[in-house]
N, C-alpha and C positions, 0 to 999 in steps of 0.2 A: 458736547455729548456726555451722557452723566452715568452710560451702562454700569462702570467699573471707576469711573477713573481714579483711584487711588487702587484698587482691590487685587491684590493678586491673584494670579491668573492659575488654577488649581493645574496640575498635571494632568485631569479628564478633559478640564477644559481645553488646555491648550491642544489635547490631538484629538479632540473633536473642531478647533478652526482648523490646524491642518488637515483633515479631511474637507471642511467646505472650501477650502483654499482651492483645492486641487478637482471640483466639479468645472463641468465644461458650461460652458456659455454663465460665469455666477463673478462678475466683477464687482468693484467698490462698492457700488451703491445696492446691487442686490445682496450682499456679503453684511451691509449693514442694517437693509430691509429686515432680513431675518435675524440677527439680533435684537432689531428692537423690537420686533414680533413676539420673538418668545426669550426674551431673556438673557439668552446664553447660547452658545454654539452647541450645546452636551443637548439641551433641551430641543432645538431645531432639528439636530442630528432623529432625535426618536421621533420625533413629530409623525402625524401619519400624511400623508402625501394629499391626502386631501386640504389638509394647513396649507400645502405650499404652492396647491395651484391656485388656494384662493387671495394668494398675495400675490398672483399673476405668473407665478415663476415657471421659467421651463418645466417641459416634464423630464427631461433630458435630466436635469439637476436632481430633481425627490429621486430616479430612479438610479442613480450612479450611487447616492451615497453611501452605502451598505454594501456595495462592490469591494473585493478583495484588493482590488488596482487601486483603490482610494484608501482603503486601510493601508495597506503597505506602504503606498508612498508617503502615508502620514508616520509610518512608524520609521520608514527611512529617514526622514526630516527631524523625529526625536531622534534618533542615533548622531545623525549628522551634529546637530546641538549640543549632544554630550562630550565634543571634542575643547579642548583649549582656542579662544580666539574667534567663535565660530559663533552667531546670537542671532535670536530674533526679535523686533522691534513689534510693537502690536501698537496701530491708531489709541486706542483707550485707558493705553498706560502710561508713565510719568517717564519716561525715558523715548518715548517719539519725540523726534526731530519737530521741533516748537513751528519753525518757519512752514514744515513741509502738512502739517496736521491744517491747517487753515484753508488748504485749497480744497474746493469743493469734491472731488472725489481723487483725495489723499489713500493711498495704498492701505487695507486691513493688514495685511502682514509684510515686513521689509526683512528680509536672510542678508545676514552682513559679516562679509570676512575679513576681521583687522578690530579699529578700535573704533564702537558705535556713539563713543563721546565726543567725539570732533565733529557729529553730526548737528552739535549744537554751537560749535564755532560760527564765526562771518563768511559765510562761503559766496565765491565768485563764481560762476558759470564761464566757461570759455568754451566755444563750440566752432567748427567750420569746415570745408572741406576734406572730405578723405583724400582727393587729387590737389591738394594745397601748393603753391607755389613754393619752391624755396625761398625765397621771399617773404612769401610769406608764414613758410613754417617759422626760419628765425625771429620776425616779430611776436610771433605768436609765444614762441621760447620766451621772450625779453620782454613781455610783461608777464608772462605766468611768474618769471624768477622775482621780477620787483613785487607782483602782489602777494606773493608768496611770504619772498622777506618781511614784508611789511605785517604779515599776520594774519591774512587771509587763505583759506583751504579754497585750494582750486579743483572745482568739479566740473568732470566734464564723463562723456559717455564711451570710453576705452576704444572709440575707434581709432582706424588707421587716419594720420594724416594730420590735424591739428588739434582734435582729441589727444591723440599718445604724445605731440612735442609739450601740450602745456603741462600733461601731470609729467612729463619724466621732466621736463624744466623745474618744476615745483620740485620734483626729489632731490635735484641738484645744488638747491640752495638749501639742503634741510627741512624743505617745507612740509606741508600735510593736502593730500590730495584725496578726492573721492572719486571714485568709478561707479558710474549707474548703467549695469548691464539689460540687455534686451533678450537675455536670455537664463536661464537657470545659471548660479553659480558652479554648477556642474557640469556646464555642457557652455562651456568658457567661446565667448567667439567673438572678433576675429582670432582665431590660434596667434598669428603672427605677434601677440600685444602679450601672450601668457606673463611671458618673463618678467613685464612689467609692473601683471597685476601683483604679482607674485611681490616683486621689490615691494609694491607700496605696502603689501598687508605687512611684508615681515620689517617693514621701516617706521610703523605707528599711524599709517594711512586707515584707509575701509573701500573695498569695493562692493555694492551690495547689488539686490534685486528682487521685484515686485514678485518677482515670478517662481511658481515651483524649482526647486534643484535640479531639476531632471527636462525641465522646458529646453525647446531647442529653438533656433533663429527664424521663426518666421515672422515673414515682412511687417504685421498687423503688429507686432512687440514693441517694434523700434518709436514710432510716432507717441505709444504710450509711455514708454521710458523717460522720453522728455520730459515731460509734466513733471516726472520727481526729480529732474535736474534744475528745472527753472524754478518747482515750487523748493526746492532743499535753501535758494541759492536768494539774496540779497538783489543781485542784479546779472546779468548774460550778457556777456560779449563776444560779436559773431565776428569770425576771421573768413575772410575769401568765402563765404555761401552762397551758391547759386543759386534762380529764383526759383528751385523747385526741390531744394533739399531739404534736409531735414532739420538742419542748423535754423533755418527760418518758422520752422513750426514752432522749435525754440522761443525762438523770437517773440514768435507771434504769442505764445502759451506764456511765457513771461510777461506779455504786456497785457492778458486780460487778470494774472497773477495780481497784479499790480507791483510787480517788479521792475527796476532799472533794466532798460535794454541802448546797448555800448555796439559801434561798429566800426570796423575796421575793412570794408571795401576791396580795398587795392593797397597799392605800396604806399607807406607815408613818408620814404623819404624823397 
């Protein structure tokens, strides 16, 4: 894609994407429709609404965007950004994640809290049960800590269960862990993993997400999230997943990736 890609990104522009960011029903691919349509997000933004239903788009979308609700939330997301530690990634710029820009509808904008340069490290996916066996959690532990030492960042998606033992194994050896939430970084969920996100941002980690600050946990999130866990990631490995979870969409969204996919079943000793 050739919009920008070296061009820094003006301060009109950047809170004219965070207002398309934050239209309803306007993901990756229609988010990139109208860039290439008109240019730039500042230019979309003015366009008159007849531009936008002739590139098929909701009407729902032309008629939000000039809403107070989409201005503010965009100007909450500059505020939020002006803190220490606090960034956003944009698909068109030289600091998106190399591995995760390749997959066919790769996130327009990624909000990441910690450090967004380990997102160009060798990252390993480990994913699996929320109800994991103890059994299987400690396996789970005992390769996040060897691939961790070894120099890989292990990402996984902050749930309960083999999610939180491989990043909190990965802190314990020193390592570098990523958290890809299903939710706004503001509206943090599962609660019970807080503490965790929190150690890795303030230990040299990132937890990030596709999604507005302000988004909350609904179920149509979680299945998308994946995608940028297996597309961020080198290869996935699924611990105890049953055959109807979401570790397996993993799985599955890793293998059309053309990424390594690793399993781990049942007990291996």
């Amino acid at each position: 894609m050739s919009l920008s890609a070296v061009t820094p990104v003006s301060p009109a522009e950047l809170e004219a994407r965070l207002r398309l960011h934050r239209l309803p029903e306007l993901g990756p691919a229609r988010f990139k429709k109208l860039l290439e349509a008109f240019g730039s997000a500042s230019k979309a933004i003015s366009a008159p609404a007849s531009a936008w239903r002739s590139l098929g788009l909701p009407v729902a979308c032309a008629e939000a965007r000039r809403s107070n609700e989409i201005r503010d939330g965009a100007s909450h997301a500059l505020a939020w950004l002006e803190r220490p530690g606090q960034h956003l990634l944009m698909w068109d710029q030289p600091d998106y994640p190399a591995l995760l820009a390749e997959i066919s509808d790769a996130p327009p904008l990624l909000f990441v809290a910690g450090d967004p340069g380990i997102l160009e490290k060798p990252q390993l996916a480990m994913v699996g049960s929320r109800r994991a066996s103890r059994p299987g959690m400690d396996t789970a532990a005992a390769f996040s800590r060897s691939l961790a030492g070894a120099g890989f960042v292990i990402t996984s998606g902050l749930a309960l269960g083999i999610d939180a033992a491989a990043h909190q194994a990965a802190l314990d050896v020193g390592g570098q862990t990523v958290g890809v939430l299903g939710t706004g970084l503001e509206k943090f969920y599962p609660q019970r993993n807080r503490r965790l996100a929190d150690a890795m941002i303030a230990s040299g980690s990132a937890v990030l997400s596709e999604f507005p600050l302000d988004a909350g946990p609904t179920a149509s999130n979680f299945p998308r999230r994946n995608r940028i866990i297996s597309g961020l990631s080198l290869g996935v490995l699924v611990v105890e997943a049953s055959v109807a979870s979401g570790s397996l969409i993993t799985a599955r969204l890793a293998a059309e990736q053309g990424r390594e996919v690793y399993a781990i079943p049942g007990s291996i000793h």
